[in-house]
N, CA, C and O atoms as a GROMACS GRO file, in nm:
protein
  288
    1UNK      N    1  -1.802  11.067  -5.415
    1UNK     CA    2  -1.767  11.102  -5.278
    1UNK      C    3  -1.787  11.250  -5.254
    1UNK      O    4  -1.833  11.295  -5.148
    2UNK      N    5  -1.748  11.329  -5.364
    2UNK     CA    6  -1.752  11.493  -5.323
    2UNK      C    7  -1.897  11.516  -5.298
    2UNK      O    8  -1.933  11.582  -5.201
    3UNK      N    9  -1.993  11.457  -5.393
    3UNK     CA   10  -2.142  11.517  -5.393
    3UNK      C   11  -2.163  11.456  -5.251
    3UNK      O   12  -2.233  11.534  -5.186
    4UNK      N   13  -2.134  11.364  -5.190
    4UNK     CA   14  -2.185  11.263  -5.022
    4UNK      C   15  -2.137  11.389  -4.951
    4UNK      O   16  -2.212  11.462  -4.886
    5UNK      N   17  -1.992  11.411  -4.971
    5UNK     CA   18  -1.932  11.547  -4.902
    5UNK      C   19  -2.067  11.660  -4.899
    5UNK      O   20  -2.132  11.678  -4.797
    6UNK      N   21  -2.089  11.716  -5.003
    6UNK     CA   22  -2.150  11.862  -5.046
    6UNK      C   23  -2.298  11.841  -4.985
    6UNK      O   24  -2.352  11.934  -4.925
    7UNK      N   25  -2.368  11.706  -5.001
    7UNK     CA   26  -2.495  11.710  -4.879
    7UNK      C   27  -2.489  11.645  -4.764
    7UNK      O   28  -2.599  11.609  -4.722
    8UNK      N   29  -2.380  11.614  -4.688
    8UNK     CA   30  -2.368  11.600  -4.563
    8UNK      C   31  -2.334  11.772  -4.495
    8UNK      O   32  -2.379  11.837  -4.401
    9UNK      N   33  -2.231  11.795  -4.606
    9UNK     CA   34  -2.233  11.991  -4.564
    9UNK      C   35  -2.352  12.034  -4.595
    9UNK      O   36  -2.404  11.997  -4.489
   10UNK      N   37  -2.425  12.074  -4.642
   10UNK     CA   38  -2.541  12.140  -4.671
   10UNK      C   39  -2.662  12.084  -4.537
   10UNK      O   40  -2.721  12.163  -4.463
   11UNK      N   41  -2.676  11.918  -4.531
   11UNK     CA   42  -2.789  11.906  -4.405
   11UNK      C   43  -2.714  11.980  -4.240
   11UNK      O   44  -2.763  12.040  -4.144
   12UNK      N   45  -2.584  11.936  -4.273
   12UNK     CA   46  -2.466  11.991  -4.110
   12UNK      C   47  -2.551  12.168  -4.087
   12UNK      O   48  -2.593  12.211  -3.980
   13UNK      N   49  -2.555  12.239  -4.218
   13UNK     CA   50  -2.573  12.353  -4.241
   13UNK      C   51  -2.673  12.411  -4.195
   13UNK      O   52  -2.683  12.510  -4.123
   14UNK      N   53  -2.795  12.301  -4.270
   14UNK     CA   54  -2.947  12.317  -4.229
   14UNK      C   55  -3.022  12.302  -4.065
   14UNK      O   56  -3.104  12.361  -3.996
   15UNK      N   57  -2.928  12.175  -4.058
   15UNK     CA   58  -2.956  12.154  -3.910
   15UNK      C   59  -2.885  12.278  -3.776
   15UNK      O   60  -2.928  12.309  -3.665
   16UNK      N   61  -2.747  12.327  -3.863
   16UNK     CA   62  -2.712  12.406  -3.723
   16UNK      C   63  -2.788  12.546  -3.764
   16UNK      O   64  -2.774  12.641  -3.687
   17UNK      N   65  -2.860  12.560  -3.870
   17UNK     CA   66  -2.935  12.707  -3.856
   17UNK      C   67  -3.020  12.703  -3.785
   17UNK      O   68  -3.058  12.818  -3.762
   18UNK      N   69  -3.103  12.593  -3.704
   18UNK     CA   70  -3.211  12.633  -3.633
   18UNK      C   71  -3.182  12.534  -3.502
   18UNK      O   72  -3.249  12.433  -3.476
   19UNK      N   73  -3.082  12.578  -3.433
   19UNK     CA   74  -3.039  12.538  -3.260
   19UNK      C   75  -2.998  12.656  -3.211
   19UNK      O   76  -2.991  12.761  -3.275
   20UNK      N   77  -2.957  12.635  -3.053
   20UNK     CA   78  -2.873  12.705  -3.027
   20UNK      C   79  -2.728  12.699  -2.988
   20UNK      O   80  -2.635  12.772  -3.022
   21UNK      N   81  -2.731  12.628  -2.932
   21UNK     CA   82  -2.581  12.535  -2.905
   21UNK      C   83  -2.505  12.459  -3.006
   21UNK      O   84  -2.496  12.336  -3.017
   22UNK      N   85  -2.440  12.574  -3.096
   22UNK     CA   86  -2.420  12.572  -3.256
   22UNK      C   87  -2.263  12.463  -3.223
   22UNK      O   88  -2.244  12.356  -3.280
   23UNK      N   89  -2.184  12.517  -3.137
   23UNK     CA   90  -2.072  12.454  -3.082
   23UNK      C   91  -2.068  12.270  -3.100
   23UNK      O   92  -2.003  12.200  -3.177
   24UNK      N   93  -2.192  12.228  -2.969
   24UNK     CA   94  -2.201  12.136  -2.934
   24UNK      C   95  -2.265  12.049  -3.096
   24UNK      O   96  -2.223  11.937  -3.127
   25UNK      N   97  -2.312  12.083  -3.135
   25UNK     CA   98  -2.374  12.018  -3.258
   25UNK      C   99  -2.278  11.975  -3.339
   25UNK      O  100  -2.270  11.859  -3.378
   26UNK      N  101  -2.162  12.111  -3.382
   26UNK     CA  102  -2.043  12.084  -3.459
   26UNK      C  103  -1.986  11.932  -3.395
   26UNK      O  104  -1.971  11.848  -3.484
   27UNK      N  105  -1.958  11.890  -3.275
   27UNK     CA  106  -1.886  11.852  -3.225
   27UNK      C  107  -1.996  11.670  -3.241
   27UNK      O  108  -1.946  11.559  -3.261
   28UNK      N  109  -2.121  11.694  -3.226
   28UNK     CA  110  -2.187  11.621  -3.239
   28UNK      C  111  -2.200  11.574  -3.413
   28UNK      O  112  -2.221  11.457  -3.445
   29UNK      N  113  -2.193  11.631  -3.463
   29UNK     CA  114  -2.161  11.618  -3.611
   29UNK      C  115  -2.053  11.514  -3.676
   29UNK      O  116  -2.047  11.411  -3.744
   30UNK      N  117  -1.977  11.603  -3.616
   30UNK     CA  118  -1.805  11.542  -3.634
   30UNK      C  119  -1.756  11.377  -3.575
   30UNK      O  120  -1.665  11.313  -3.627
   31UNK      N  121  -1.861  11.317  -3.424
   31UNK     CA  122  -1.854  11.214  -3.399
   31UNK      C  123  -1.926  11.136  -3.460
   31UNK      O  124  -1.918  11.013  -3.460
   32UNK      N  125  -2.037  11.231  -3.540
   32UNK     CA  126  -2.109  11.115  -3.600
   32UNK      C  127  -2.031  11.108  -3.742
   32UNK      O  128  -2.070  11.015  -3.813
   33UNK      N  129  -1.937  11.183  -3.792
   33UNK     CA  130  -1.874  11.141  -3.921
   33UNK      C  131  -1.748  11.040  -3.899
   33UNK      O  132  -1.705  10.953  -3.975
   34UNK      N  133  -1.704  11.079  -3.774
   34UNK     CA  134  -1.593  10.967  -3.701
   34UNK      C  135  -1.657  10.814  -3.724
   34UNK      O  136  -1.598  10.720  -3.779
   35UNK      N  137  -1.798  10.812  -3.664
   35UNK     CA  138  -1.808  10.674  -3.688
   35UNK      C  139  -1.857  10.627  -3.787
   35UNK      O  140  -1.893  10.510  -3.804
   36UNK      N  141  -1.865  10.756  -3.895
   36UNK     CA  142  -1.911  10.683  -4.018
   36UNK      C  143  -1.821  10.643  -4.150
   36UNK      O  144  -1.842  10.610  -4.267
   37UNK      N  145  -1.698  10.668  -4.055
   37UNK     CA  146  -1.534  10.666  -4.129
   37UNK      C  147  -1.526  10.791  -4.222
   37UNK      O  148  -1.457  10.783  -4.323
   38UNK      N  149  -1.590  10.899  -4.195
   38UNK     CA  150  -1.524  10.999  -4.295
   38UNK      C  151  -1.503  11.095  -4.213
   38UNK      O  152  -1.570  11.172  -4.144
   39UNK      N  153  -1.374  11.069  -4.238
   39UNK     CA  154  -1.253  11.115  -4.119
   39UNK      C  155  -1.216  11.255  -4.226
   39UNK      O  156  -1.203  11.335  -4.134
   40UNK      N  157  -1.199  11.308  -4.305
   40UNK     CA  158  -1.196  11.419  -4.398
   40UNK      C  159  -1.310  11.504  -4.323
   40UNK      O  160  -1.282  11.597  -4.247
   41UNK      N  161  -1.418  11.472  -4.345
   41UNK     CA  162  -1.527  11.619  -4.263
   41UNK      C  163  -1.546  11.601  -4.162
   41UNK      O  164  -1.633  11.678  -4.120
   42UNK      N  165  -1.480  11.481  -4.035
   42UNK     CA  166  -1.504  11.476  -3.913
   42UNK      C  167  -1.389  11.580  -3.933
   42UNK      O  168  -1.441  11.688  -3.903
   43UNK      N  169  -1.241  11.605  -3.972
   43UNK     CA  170  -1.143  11.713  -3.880
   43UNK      C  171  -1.201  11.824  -3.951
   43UNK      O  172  -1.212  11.932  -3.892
   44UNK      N  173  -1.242  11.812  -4.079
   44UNK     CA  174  -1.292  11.973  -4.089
   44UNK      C  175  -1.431  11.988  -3.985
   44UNK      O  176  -1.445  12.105  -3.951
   45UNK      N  177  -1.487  11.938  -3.955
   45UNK     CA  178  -1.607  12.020  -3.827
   45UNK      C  179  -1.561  12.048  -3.708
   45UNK      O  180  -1.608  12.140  -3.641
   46UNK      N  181  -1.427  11.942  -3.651
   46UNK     CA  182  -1.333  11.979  -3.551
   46UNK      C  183  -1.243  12.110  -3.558
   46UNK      O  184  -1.210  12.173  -3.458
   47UNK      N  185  -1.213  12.138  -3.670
   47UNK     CA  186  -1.154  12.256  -3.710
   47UNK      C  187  -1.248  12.396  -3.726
   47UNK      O  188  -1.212  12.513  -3.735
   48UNK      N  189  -1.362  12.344  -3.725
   48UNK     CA  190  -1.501  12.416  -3.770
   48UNK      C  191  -1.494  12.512  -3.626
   48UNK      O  192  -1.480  12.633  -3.608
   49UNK      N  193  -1.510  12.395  -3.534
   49UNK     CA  194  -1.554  12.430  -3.411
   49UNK      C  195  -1.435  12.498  -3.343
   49UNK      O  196  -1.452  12.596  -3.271
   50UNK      N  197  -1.320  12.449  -3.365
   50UNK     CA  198  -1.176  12.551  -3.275
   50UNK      C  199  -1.176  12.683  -3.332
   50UNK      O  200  -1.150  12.784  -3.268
   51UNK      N  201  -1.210  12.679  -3.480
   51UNK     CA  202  -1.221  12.831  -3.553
   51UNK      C  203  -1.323  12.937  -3.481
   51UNK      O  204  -1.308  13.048  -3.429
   52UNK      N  205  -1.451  12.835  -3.507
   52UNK     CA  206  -1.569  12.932  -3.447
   52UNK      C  207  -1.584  12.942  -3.298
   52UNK      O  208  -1.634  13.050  -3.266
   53UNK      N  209  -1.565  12.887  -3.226
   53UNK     CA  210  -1.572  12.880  -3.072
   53UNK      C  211  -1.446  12.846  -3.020
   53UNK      O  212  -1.421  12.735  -2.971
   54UNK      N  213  -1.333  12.978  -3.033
   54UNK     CA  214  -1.160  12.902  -2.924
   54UNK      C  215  -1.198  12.862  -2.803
   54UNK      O  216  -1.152  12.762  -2.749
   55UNK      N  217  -1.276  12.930  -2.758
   55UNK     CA  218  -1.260  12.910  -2.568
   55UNK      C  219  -1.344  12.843  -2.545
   55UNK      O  220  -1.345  12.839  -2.423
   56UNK      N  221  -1.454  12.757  -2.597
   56UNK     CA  222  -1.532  12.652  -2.556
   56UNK      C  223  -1.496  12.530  -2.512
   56UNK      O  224  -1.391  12.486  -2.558
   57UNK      N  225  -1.562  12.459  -2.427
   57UNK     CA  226  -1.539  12.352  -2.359
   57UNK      C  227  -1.524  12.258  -2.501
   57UNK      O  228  -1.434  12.176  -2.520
   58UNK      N  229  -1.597  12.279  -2.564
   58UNK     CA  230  -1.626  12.207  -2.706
   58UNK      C  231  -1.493  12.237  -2.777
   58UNK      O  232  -1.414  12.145  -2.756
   59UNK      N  233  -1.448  12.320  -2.843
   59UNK     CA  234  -1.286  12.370  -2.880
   59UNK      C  235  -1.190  12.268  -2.830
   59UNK      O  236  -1.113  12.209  -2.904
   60UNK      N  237  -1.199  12.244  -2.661
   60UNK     CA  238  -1.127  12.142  -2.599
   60UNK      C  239  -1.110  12.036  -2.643
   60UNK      O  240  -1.000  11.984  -2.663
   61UNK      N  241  -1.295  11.952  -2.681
   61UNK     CA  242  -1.270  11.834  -2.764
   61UNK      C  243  -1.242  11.822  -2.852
   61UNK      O  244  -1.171  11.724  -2.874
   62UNK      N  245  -1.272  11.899  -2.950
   62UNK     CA  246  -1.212  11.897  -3.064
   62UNK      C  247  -1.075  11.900  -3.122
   62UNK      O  248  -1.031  11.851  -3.226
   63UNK      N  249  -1.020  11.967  -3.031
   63UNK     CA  250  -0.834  11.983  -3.034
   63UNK      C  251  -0.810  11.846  -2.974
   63UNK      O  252  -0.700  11.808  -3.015
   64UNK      N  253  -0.862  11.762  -2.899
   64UNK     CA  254  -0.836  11.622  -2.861
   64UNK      C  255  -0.869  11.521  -2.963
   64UNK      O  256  -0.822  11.411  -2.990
   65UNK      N  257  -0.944  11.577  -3.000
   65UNK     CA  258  -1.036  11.428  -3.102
   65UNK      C  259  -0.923  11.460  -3.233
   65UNK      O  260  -0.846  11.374  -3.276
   66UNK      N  261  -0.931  11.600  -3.284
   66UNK     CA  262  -0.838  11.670  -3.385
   66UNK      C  263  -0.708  11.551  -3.407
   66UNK      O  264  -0.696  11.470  -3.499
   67UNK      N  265  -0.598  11.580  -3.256
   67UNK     CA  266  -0.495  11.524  -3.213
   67UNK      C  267  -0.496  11.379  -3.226
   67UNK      O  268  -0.395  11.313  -3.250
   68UNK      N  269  -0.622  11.326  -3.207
   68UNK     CA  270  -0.625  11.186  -3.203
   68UNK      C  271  -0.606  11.114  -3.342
   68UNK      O  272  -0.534  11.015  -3.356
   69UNK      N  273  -0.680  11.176  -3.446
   69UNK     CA  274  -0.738  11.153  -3.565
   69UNK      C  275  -0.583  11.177  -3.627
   69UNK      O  276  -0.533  11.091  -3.700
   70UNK      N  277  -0.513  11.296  -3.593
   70UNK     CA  278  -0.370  11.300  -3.678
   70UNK      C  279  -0.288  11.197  -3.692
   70UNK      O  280  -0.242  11.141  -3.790
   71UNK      N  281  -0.276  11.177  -3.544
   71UNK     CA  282  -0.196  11.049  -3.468
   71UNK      C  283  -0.207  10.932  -3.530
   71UNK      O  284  -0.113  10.853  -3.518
   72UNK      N  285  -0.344  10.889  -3.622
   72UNK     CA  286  -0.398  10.756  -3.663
   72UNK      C  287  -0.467  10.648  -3.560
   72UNK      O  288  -0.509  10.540  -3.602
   0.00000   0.00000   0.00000
């Protein structure tokens, strides 16, 4: 599971070095780990994104999706 972890981080990595809308990707990332049940690096990219971008519209979802995911 850690190594699935360590290259899903590493492609997340590769792919947000060459966009620009680094935010929206995180956030796009994170739903795609939501539906792939790995709910461990979906809140860390949600956390990714409130860290790196507070005041983004994106920050917003993420503190929702975040909230949701705690809740169960």
């Amino acid at each position: 599971m850690s190594n699935r972890l360590a290259l899903c981080t590493l492609v997340c990595a590769l792919a947000l070095g060459c966009s620009g809308d680094k935010a929206k990707e995180l956030i796009e990332m994170a739903e795609f780990e939501e539906r792939q049940m790995n709910m461990p690096h979906a809140k860390q990219l949600y956390e990714d994104v409130i860290r790196l971008y507070p005041t983004s519209k994106e920050a917003e979802t993420a503190r929702a999706r975040l909230a949701a995911l705690i809740q169960g």
